[in-house]
Residue, then its C-alpha position, 0 to 999 in steps of 0.5 A: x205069784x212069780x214062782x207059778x209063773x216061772x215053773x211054767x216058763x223057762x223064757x220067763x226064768x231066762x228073762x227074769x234073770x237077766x234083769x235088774x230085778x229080784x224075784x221078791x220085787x217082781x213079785x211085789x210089783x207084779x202083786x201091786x199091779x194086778x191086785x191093786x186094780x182089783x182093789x184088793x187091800x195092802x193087808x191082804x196083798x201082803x199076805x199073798x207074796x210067794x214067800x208067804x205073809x211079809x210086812x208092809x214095811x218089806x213088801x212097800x221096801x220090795x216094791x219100792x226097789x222094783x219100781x226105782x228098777x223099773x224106772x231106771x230101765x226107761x230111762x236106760x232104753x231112752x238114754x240110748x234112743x236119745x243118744x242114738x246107740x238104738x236105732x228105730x229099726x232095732x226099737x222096731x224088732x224088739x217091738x215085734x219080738x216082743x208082741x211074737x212073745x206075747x202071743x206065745x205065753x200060754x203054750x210051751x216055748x221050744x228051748x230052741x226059741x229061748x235060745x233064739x231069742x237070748x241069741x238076739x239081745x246078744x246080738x243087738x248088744x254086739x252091734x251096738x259095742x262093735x264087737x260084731x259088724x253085721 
């Protein structure tokens, strides 16, 4: 599922590499989310994982760490809002950034773009550890 996905999307590519997830786990939870409410069986989910027909034991154990992942990033984003190292205004531009994505993903992203947008996590990343002031 991911790799149709990334072959179509080199955001996605950038993105998904600079995240706390492996391919085979977004796989996973992107299989049990979508198909899971579509009310597809764990037989047959496991049978459509990009690297082919896995077992339960390593599909539940792939979707196990994608959620404990994706877990662990709430809680990173709200540790730092608690702590008030994100402010609302940068919430509020990551907000907006990423509703601009949503309504980009089914056409071509220019390189530019992606470069952009890599430019602009960096860039909170930097005013955030003071190595930049702006």
């Amino acid at each position: 599922m991911i790799d149709d996905l990334i072959d179509d999307d080199k955001l996605l590519e950038i993105i998904l590499g600079n995240s706390h997830f492996t391919k085979p786990q977004i796989d996973s939870l992107m299989l049990a989310f979508q198909y899971r409410i579509e009310g597809y069986s764990l037989n047959e989910i496991i049978k459509m994982r990009d690297s082919g027909p896995v077992s339960k034991g390593s599909y539940l154990r792939t979707l196990s760490q994608a959620k404990n992942n994706f877990r662990k990033s709430l809680n990173t984003l709200l540790l730092v809002i608690y702590l008030g190292v994100l402010d609302t205004n940068t919430i509020s531009s990551f907000t907006d950034l990423s509703e601009r994505l949503n309504s980009l993903k089914d056409i071509e992203i220019p390189v530019e773009v992606v470069d952009e947008i890599d430019d602009i996590i960096n860039e909170i990343c930097d005013r955030i550890t003071g190595d930049k002031v702006i």
